[in-house]
VOPAGU-2260 file (C-alpha; in pm, 1 decimal, decimal comma):
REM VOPAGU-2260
SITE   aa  ch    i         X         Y         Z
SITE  UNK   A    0   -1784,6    2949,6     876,2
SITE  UNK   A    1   -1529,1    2905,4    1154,3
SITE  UNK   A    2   -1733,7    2951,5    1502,0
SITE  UNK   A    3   -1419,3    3031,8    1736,3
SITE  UNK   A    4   -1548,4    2807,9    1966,8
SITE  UNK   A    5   -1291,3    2613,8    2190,2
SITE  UNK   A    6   -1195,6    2207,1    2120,4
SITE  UNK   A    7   -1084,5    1938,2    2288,0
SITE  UNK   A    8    -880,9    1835,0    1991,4
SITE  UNK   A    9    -596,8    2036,3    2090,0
SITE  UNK   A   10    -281,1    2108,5    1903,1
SITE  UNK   A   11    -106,4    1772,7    2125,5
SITE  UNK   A   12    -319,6    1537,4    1938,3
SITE  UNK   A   13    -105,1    1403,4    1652,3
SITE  UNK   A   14    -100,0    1000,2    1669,1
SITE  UNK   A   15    -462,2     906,5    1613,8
SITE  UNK   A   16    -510,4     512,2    1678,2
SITE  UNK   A   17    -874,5     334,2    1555,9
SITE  UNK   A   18    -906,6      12,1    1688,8
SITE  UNK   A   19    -893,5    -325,0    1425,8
SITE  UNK   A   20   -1011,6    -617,3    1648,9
SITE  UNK   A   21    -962,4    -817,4    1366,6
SITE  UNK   A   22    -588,6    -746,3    1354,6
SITE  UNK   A   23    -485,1    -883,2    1699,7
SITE  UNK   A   24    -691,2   -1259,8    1717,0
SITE  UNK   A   25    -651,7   -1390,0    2044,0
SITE  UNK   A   26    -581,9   -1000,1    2191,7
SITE  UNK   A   27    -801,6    -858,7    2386,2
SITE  UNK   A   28    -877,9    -492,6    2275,6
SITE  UNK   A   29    -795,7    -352,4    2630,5
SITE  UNK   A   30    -413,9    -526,6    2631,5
SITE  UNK   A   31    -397,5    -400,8    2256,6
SITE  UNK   A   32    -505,9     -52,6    2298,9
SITE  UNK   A   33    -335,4      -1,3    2630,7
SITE  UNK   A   34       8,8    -106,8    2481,6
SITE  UNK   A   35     -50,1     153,6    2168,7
SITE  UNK   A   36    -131,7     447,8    2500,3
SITE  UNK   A   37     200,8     336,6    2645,4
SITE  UNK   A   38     349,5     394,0    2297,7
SITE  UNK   A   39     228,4     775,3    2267,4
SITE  UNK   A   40    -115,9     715,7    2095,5
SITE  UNK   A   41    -303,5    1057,0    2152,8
SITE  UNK   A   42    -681,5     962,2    2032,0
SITE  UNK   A   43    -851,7     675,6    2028,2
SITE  UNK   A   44   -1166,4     540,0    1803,8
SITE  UNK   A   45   -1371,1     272,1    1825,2
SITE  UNK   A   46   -1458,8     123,5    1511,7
SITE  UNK   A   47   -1602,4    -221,5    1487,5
SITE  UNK   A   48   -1876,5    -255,5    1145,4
SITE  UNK   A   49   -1905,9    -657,0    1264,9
SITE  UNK   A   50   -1976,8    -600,8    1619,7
SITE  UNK   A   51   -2357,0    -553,3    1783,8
SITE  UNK   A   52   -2436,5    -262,0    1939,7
SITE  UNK   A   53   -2451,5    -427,8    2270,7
SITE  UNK   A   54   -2094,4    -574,4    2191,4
SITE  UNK   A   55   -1968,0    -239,0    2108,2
SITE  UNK   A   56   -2118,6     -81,6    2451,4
SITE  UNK   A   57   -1954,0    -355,5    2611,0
SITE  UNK   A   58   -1610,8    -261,2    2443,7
SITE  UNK   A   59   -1668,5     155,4    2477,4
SITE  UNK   A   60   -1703,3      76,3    2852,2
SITE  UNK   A   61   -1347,9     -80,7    2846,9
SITE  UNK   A   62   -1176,9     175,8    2636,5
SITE  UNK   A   63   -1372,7     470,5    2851,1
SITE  UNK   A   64   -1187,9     355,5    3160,8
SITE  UNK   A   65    -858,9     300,8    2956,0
SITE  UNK   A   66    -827,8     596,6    2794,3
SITE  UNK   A   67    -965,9     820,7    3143,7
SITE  UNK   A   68    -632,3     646,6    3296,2
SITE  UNK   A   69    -439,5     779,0    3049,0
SITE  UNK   A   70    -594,1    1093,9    3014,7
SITE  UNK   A   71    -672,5    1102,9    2620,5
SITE  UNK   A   72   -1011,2    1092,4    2440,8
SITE  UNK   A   73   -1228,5     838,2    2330,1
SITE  UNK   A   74   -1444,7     882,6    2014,8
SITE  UNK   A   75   -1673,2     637,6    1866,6
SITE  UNK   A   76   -1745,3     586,5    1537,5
SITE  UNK   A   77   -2091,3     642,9    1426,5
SITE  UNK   A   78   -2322,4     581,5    1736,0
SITE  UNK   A   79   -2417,7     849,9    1931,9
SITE  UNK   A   80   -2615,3     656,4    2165,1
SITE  UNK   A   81   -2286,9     481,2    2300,6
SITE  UNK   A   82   -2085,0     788,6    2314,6
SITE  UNK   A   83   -2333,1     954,6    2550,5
SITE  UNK   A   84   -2389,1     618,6    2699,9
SITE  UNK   A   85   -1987,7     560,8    2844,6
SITE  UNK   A   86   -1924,3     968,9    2839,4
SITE  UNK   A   87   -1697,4     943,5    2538,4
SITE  UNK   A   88   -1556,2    1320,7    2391,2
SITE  UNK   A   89   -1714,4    1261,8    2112,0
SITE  UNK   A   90   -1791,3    1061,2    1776,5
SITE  UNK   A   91   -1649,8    1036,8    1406,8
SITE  UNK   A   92   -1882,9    1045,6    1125,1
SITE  UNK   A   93   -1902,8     944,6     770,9
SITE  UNK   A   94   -2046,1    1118,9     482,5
SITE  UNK   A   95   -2334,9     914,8     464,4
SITE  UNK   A   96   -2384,4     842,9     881,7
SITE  UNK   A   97   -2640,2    1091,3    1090,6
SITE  UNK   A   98   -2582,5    1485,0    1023,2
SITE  UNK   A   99   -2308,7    1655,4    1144,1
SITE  UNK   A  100   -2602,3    1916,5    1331,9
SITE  UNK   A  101   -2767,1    1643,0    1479,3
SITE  UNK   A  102   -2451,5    1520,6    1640,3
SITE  UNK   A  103   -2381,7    1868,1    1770,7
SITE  UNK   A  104   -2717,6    1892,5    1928,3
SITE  UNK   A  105   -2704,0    1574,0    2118,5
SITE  UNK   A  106   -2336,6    1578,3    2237,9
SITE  UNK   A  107   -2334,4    1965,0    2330,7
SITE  UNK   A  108   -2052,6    2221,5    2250,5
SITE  UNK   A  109   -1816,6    2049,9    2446,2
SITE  UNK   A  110   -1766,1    1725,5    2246,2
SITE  UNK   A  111   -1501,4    1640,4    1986,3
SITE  UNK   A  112   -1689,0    1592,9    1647,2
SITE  UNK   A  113   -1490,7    1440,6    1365,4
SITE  UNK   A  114   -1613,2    1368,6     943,9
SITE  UNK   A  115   -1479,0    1155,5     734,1
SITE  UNK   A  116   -1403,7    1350,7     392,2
SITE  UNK   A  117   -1235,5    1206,6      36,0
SITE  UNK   A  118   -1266,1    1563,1    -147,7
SITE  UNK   A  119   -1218,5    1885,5     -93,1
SITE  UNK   A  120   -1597,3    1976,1     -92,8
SITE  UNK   A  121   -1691,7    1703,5     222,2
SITE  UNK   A  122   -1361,2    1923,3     353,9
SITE  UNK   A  123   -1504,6    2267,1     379,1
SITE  UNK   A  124   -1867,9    2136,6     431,2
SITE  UNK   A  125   -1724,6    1992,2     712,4
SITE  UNK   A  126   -1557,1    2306,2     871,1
SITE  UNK   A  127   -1786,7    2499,5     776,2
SITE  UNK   A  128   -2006,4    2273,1     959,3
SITE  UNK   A  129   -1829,0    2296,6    1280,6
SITE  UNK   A  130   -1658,1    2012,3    1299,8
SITE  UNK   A  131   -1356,6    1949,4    1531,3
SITE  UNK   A  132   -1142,3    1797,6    1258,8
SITE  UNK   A  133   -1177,2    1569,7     987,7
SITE  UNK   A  134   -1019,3    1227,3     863,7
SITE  UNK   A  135    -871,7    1272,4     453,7
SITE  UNK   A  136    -835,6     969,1     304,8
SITE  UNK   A  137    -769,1     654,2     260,8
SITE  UNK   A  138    -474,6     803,0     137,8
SITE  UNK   A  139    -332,8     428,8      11,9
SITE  UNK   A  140    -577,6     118,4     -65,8
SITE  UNK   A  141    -683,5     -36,4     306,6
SITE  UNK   A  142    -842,9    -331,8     416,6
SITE  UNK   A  143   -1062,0    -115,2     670,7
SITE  UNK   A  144   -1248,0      43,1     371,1
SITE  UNK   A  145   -1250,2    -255,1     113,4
SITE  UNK   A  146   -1343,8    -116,0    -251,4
SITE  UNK   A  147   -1250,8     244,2    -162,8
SITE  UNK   A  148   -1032,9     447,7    -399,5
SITE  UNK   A  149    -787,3     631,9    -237,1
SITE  UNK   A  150    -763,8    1008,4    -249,4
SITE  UNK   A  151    -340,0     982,0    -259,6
SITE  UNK   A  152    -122,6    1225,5    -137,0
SITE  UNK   A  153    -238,3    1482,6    -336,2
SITE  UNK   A  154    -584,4    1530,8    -141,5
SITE  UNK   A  155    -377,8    1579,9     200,7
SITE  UNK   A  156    -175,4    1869,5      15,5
SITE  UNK   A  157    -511,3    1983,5     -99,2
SITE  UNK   A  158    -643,2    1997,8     266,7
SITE  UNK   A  159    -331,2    2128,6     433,9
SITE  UNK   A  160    -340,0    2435,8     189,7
SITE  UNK   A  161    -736,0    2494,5     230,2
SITE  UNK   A  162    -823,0    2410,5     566,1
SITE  UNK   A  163    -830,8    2594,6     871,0
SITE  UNK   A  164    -924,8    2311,8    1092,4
SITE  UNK   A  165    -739,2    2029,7    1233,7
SITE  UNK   A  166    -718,7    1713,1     999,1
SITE  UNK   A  167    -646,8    1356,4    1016,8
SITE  UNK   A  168    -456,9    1148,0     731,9
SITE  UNK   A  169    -543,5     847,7     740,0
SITE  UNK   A  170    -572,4     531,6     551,5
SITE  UNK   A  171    -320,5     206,8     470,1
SITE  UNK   A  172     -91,8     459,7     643,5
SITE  UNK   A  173     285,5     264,0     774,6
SITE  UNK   A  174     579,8     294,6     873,8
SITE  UNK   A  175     697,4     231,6     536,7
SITE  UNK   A  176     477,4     541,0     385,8
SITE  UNK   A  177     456,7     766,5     690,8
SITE  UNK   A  178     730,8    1000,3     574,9
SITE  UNK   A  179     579,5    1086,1     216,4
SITE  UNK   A  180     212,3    1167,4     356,5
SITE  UNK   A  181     389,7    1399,6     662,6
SITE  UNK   A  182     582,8    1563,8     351,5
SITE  UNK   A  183     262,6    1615,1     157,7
SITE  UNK   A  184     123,5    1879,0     448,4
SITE  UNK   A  185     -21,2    1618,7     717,3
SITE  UNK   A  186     102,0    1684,3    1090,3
SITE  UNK   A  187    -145,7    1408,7    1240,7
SITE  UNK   A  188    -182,7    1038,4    1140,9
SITE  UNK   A  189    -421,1     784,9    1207,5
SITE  UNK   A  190    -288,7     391,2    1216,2
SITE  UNK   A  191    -486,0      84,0    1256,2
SITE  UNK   A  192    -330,0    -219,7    1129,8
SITE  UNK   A  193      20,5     -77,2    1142,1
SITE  UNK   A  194     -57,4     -43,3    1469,3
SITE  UNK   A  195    -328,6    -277,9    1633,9
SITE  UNK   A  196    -201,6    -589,9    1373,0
SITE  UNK   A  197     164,4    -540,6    1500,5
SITE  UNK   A  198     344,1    -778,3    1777,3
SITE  UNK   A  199     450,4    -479,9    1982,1
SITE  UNK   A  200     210,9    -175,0    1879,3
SITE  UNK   A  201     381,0      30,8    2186,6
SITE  UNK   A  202     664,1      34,9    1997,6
SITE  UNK   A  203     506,4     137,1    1621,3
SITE  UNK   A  204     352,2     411,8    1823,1
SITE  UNK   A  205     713,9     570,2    1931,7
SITE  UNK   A  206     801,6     489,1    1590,6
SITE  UNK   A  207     516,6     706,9    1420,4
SITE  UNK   A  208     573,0     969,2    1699,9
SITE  UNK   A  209     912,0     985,9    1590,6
SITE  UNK   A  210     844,4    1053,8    1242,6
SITE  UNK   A  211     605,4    1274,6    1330,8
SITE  UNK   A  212     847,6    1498,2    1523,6
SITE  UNK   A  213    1106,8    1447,1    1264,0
SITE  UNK   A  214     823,9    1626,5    1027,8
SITE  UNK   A  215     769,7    1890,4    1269,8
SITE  UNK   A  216    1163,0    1998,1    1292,7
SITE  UNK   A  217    1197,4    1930,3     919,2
SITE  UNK   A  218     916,7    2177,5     840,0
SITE  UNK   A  219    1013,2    2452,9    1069,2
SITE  UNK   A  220    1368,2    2410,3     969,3
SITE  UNK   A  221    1262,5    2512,5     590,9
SITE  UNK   A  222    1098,8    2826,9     725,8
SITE  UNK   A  223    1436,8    2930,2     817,2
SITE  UNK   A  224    1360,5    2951,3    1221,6
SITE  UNK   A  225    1678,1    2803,8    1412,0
SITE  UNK   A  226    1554,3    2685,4    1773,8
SITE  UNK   A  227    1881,6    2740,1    1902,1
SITE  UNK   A  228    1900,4    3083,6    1826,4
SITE  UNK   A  229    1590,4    3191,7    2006,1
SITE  UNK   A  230    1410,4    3494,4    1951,1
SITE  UNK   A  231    1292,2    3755,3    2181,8
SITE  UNK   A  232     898,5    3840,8    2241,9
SITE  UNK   A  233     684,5    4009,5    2492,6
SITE  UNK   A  234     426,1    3762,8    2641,5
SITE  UNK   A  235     147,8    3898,7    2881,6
SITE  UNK   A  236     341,1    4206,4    2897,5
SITE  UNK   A  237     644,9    4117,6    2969,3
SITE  UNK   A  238     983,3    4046,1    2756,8
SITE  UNK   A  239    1124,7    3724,7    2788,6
SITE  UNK   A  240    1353,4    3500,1    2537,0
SITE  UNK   A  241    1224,4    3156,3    2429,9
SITE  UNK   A  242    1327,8    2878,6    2181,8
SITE  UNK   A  243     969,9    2837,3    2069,6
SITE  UNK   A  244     961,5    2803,3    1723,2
SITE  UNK   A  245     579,0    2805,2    1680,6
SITE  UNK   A  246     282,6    2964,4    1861,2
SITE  UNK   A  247     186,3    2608,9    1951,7
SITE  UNK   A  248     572,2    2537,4    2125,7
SITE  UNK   A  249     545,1    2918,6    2296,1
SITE  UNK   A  250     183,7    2762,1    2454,5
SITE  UNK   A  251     380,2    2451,7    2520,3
SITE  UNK   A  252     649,4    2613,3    2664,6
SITE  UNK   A  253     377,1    2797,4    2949,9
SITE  UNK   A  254     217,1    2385,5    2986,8
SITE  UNK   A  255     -86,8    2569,2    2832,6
SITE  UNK   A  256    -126,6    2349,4    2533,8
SITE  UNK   A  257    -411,1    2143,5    2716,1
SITE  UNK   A  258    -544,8    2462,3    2820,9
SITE  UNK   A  259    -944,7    2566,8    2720,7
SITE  UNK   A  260    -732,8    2969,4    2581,4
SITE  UNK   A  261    -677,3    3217,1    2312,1
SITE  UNK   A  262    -361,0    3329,2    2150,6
SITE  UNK   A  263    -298,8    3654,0    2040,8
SITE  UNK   A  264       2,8    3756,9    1834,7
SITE  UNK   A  265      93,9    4109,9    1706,9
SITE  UNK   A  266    -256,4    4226,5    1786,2
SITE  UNK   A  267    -415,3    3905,1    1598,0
SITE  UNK   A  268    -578,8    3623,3    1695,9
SITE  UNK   A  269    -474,4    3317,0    1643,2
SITE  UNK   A  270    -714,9    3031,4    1552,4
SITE  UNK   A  271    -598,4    2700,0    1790,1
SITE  UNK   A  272    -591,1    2489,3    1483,3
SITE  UNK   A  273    -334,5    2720,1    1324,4
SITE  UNK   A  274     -88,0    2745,3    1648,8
SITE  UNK   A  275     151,1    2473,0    1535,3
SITE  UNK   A  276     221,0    2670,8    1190,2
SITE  UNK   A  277     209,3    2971,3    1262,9
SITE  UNK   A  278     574,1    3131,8    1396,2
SITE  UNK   A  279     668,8    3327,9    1638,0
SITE  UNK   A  280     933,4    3594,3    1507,1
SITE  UNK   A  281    1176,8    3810,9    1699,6
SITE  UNK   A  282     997,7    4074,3    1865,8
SITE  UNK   A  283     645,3    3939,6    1870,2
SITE  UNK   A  284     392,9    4058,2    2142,7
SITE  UNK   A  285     207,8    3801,0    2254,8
SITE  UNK   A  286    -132,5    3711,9    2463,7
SITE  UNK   A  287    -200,6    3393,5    2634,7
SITE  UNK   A  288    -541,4    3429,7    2783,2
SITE  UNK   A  289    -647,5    3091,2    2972,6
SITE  UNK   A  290    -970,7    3013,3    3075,8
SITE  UNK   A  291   -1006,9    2911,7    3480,9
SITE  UNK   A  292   -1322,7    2764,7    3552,7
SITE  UNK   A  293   -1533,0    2867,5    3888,4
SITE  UNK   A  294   -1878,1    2859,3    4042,9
């Protein structure tokens, strides 16, 4: 059941980035993660299954400061304890790590709560769970989850057509293979390797941003809506003309997206995981309704 209740995984988040310290030898994880922020990474993980817990506290304590600099969230993967320990936004889960209500009872409303899933059941458990948004895959065969068959490309089509939640594909994901998992319904990726394991990981990040985008365009483009054109719509009560092709570009287009909000189009509301698909037509009334906190 969807709760309605506000995320931090906002519609901006589409370049997900787990760490690999095993990738970079003789990097430190700070110079390796900063360089793949530079590049456009939006979210950041840290995932280490050889590290101690007190090695991994060590590293969330580096990545907490990084990632505050460049204003984008840290989750850790699995360990609650270390995510309330540095003040991350939240953790990723597997199927078989605690329970998805446990996590939501420690880390409050507020944090970012992501499941791993490899079928569509874990999928809707998951959202109907509450969780933030959940990882599909490993869509291709990956060294970060040796012995795991991959779901393909035909899971992420699964998800994109079921799911009203945000969702992650992720898994021996490249440069190289990008374009046919964006084409099968995903509109975020997550790297590791590709990323972490390359010379200049600032650079594969503008890379994978640029596919991304060129997804975006590609996908609005066959629902017929021309940017150029514009369209006419009423927002807040008045009538203006915009280029936004999407409810998420009309938020964009206000610097909203970041925004705690609701949408409302044509008398509906429009869930925030559904903004960046969902189009804005000529003529559409529209509500933004931001939140302003106050004591």
């Amino acid at each position: 059941m969807m709760t309605g209740r506000q995320t931090r995984f906002h519609e901006g988040i589409r370049l997900y980035v787990i760490t690999g310290a095993n990738y970079h030898p003789g990097r430190t994880i700070a110079d390796v993660m900063e360089q793949a922020l530079i590049g456009g990474a939006d979210i950041v993980q840290l995932r280490d299954k050889t590290a101690s817990q007190r090695e991994l506290l060590e590293q969330a304590r580096v990545l907490r400061e990084l990632t505050k600099r460049y204003g984008v969230p840290l989750i850790i993967n699995d360990y609650i304890d270390i995510a309330l320990e540095v003040g991350a936004d939240g953790v990723h889960l597997g199927q078989d790590d605690q329970s998805l209500a446990e996590a939501r009872e420690r880390l409050g409303q507020d944090a970012i709560i992501g499941i791993s899933t490899h079928q569509l059941a874990h999928a809707l458990a998951a959202q109907a769970g509450g969780a933030d948004y959940i990882g599909v895959g490993p869509v291709y065969p990956t060294g970060t989850k040796p012995g795991k068959a991959a779901v393909t490309t035909s899971y992420v089509t699964e998800v994109a057509n079921s799911l009203a939640i945000p969702f992650v594909a992720i898994g021996g994901i490249t440069l190289d293979n990008v374009d046919t998992v964006l084409a099968a319904g995903a509109t975020r990726v997550c790297a590791v390797s590709a990323v972490v394991g390359a010379p200049d990981p600032a650079a594969v990040c503008r890379s994978f941003k640029e596919w991304i985008a060129a997804a975006d365009t590609a996908r609005i483009a066959r629902a017929g809506f021309a940017a150029e054109a514009g369209v006419s719509v009423n927002v807040n009560g008045r009538e203006t003309r915009t280029a936004a092709r999407t409810v998420f570009e009309l938020v964009a287009e206000h610097g909203l997206e970041k925004r705690r909000m609701v949408v409302e189009l044509d008398g509906e509301i429009v869930e925030r995981a559904a903004w960046e698909r969902t189009p804005i037509r000529d003529g559409a009334a529209v509500e933004l309704v931001h939140f302003v906190g106050g004591g």
